[in-house]
C-alpha positions as CSV (number, residue, x, y, z in Angstrom):
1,X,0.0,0.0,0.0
2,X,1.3,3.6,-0.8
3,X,2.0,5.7,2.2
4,X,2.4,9.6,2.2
5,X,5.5,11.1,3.6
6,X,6.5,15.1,4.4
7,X,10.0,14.6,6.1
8,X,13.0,16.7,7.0
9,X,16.3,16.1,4.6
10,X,17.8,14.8,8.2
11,X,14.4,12.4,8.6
12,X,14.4,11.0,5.6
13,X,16.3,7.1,6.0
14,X,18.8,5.9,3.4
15,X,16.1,3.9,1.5
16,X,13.8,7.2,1.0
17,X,16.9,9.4,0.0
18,X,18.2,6.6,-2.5
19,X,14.6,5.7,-4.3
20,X,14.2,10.1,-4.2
21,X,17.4,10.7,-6.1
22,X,16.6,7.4,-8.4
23,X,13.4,8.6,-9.1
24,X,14.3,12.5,-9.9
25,X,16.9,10.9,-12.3
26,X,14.8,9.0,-13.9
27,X,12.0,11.2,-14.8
28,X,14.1,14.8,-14.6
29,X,17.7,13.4,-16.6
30,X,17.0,10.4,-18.4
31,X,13.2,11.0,-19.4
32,X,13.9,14.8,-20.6
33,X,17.3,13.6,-21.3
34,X,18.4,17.1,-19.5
35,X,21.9,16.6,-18.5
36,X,22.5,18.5,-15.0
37,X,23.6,18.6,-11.7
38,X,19.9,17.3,-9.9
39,X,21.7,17.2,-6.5
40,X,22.3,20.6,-4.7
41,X,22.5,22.0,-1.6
42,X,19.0,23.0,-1.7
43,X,17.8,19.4,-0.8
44,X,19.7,19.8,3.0
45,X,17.1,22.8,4.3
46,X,13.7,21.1,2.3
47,X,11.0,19.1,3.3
48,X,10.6,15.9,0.8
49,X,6.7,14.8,0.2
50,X,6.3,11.8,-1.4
51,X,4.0,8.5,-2.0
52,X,6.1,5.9,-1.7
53,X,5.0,1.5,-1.2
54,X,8.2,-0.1,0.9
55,X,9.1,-3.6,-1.0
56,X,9.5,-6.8,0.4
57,X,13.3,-6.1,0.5
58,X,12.9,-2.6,2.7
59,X,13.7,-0.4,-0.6
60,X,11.0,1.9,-1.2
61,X,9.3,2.7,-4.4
62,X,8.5,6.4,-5.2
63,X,5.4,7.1,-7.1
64,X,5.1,10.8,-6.9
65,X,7.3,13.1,-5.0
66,X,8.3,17.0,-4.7
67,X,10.6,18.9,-2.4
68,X,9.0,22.1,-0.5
69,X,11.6,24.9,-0.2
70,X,11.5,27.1,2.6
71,X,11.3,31.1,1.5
72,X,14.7,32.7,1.7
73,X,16.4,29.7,0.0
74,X,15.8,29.3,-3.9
75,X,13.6,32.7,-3.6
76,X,12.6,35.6,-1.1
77,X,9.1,33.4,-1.3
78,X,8.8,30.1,-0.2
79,X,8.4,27.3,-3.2
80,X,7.8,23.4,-4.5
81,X,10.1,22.1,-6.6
82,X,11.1,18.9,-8.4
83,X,7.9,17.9,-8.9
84,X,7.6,14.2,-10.4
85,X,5.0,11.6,-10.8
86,X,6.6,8.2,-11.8
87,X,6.0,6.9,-15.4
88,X,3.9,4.0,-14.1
89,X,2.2,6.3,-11.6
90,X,0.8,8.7,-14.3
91,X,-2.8,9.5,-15.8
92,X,-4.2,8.5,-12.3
93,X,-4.7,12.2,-11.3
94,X,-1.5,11.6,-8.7
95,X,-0.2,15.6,-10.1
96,X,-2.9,17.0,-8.7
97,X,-2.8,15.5,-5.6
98,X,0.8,16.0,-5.1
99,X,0.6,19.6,-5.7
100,X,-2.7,20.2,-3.2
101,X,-0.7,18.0,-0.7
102,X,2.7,20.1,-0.5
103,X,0.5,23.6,-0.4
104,X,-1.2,21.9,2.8
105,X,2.2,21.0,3.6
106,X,4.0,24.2,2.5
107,X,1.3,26.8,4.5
108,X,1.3,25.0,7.6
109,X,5.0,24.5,7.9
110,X,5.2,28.5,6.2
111,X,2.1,30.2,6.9
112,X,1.8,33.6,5.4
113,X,4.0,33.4,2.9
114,X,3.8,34.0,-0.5
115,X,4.4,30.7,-3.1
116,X,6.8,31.0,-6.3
117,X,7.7,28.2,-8.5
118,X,9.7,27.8,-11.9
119,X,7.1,25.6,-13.6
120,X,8.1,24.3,-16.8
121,X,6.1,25.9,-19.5
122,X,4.2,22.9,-20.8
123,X,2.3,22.9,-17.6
124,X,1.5,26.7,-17.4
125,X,-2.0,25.8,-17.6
126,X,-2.2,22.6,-15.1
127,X,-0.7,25.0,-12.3
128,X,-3.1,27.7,-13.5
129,X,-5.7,25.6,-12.4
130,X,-4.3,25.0,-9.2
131,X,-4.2,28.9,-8.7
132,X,-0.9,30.1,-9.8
133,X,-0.2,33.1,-11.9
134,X,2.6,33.5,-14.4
135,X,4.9,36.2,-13.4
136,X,8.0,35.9,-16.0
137,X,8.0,35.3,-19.8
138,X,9.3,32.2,-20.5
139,X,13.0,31.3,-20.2
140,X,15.4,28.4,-20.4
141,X,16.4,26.6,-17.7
142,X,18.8,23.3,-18.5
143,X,17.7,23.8,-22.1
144,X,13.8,23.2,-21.2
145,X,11.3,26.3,-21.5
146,X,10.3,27.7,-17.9
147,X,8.5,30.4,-16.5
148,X,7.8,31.6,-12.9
149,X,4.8,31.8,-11.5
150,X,3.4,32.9,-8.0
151,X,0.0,31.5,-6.5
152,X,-3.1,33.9,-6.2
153,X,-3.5,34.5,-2.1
């Protein structure tokens, strides 16, 4: 059964870390075949939500995941980022869900504060739906179109 997670970088066990960086390379390097540097320092001062099943074997599968990003870190606001829903997790509304679950997450860890995110530009309107407002005109980020947006209080 698949279990929801917010932790801490420092609560997160070596099974979570290691299926979190395996699944961000998977769907944000070898998927968009964007070649960068996926592990930063950011990840250290973050919360990580996640669904995750734990296998017979103690590894853990990730099925949908982002990391929330506490204001004063990637931006003056505070953010989501690395937002991913597993290939075989997809078309199973598990985005939306995701994105609803690390607002909760984000007010009531940050309450108050404003939301920014770098969404990539395919999915202007999916987060437009979810309240955000585009703020930037689009720009490239690792080769892939972006463009900030900020969510309507």
């Amino acid at each position: 059964m698949a279990t929801w997670h917010c932790k801490s970088f420092a609560q997160l066990n070596s099974n979570e870390l290691y299926a979190i960086l395996q699944a961000r390379q998977t769907v944000f390097i070898i998927e968009q075949t964007c070649l960068y540097a996926d592990i930063d320092q950011l990840d250290l001062h973050c919360f990580h939500l996640f669904l995750s099943t734990t296998n017979d074997d103690k590894t853990a599968t990730i099925h949908a995941y982002l990391r929330i990003v506490p204001p004063g870190i990637a931006y003056t606001e505070a953010s989501l980022g690395r937002v991913l829903v597993s290939e075989d997790s997809r078309n199973q509304g598990l985005a939306k869900i995701l994105i609803n679950k690390g607002l909760e997450e984000l007010k009531q860890l940050y309450p108050q504060q404003p939301i920014k995110i770098a969404a990539q530009n395919y999915l202007l309107a999916f987060y437009q739906s979810l309240g955000f407002c585009k703020i930037s005109d689009i720009y490239l980020d690792d080769g892939i179109e972006h463009i900030d947006m900020l969510l309507a209080q």
